[in-house]
N, C-alpha and C positions, 0 to 999 in steps of 0.2 A: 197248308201248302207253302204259305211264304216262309217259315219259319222254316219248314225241312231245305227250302232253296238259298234259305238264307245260312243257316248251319253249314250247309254243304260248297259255299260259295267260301263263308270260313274257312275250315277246313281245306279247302283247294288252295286258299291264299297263305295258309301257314304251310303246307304242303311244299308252294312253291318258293318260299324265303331260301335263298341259295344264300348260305353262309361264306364269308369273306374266307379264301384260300390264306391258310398257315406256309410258310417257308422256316427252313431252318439249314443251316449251313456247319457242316462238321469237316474239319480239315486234316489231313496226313501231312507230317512232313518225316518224309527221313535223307538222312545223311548218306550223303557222297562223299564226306571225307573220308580220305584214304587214314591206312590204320586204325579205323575204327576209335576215331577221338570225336566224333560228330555226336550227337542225342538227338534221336529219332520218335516220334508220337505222334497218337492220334491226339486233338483238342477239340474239344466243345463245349461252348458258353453257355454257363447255368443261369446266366442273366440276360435279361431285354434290353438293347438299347434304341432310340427314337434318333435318327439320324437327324431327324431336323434339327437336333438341340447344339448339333455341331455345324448344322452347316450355313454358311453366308451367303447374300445374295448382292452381285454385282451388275451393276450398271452404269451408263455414262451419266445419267442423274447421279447416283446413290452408291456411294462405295462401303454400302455397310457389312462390317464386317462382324464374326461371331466371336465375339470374348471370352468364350470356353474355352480351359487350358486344356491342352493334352491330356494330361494326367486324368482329366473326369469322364475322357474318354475309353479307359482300359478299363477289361474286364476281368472284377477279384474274382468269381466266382466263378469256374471251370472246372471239366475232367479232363485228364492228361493219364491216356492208356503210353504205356511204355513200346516201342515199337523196336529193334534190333537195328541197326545198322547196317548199310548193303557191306560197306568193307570192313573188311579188321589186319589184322598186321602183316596175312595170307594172301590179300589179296579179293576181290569178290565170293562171298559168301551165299552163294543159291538156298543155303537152309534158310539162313536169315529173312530171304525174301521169301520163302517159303511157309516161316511162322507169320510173316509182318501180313502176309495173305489173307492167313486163316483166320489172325486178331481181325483183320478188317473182313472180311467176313462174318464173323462174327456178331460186330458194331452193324454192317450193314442190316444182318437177320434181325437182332435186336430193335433196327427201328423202326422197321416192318412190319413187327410184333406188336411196335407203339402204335401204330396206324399209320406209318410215315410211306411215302412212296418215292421211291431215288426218281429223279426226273431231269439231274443231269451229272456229270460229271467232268470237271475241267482242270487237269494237269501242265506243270509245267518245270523246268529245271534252271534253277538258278546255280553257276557257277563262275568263279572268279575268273576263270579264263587265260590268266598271264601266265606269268614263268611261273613255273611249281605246279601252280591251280590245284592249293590248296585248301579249297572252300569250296562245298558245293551244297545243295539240297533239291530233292525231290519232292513238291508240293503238290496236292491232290484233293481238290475241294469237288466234298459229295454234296450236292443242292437236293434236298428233300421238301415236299409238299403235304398239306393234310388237308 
């Protein structure tokens, strides 16, 4: 009897190991420059980075900082889907947004597929603003969990 309680006591505690939550972050950018001179794509990092290895900690004791150069912060290894631009020399292009849709659709079914779960999504637009405002981009970070 101790041993069937004891097994089963096992069992319940490996049962219950809740494994640590995965994130992973894929981002869109496309262009808002007019005439269609902008480069528009989804990106996602085929590498891990440990954020602590960049970051400092500051205090009025202790102003230590992190001696990691930038450079060991970028990531070589990425995918870079081709996305369409909103404008081109016409003017706004509705197909455009139209494929850049479907591609992201697409990415999104794909990761769904991996076991990924979208859990949020935060957009935003960056544009120069002055005379011309000729620079702009539409950025679009999907947060995914496993």
């Amino acid at each position: 009897m101790k041993k069937v309680l004891w097994v089963v006591g096992l069992v319940l505690s490996v049962s219950l190991h809740v494994k640590a939550q995965e994130y992973k972050v894929v981002t869109s950018v496309e262009s808002i420059v007019p005439n269609g001179l902008g480069r528009s794509r989804i990106v996602n990092a085929l590498e891990d980075k440990d954020y602590r290895e960049y970051t400092s900690v500051q205090t009025e004791e202790d102003n230590t900082r992190n001696k990691s150069k930038r450079g060991e912060i970028r990531v070589k290894n990425f995918e870079e889907t081709k996305l369409l631009n909103f404008y081109n020399i016409g003017g706004i292009r509705f197909q455009n947004i139209a494929a850049n849709d479907a591609l992201i659709t697409s990415m999104l079914n794909d990761m769904t597929e991996k076991g990924w779960e979208l859990v949020f999504v935060s957009s935003a637009v960056e544009s120069e603003g002055g005379k011309g405002d000729g620079k702009g981009i539409f950025i679009t970070r999907y947060i995914f969990k496993k």
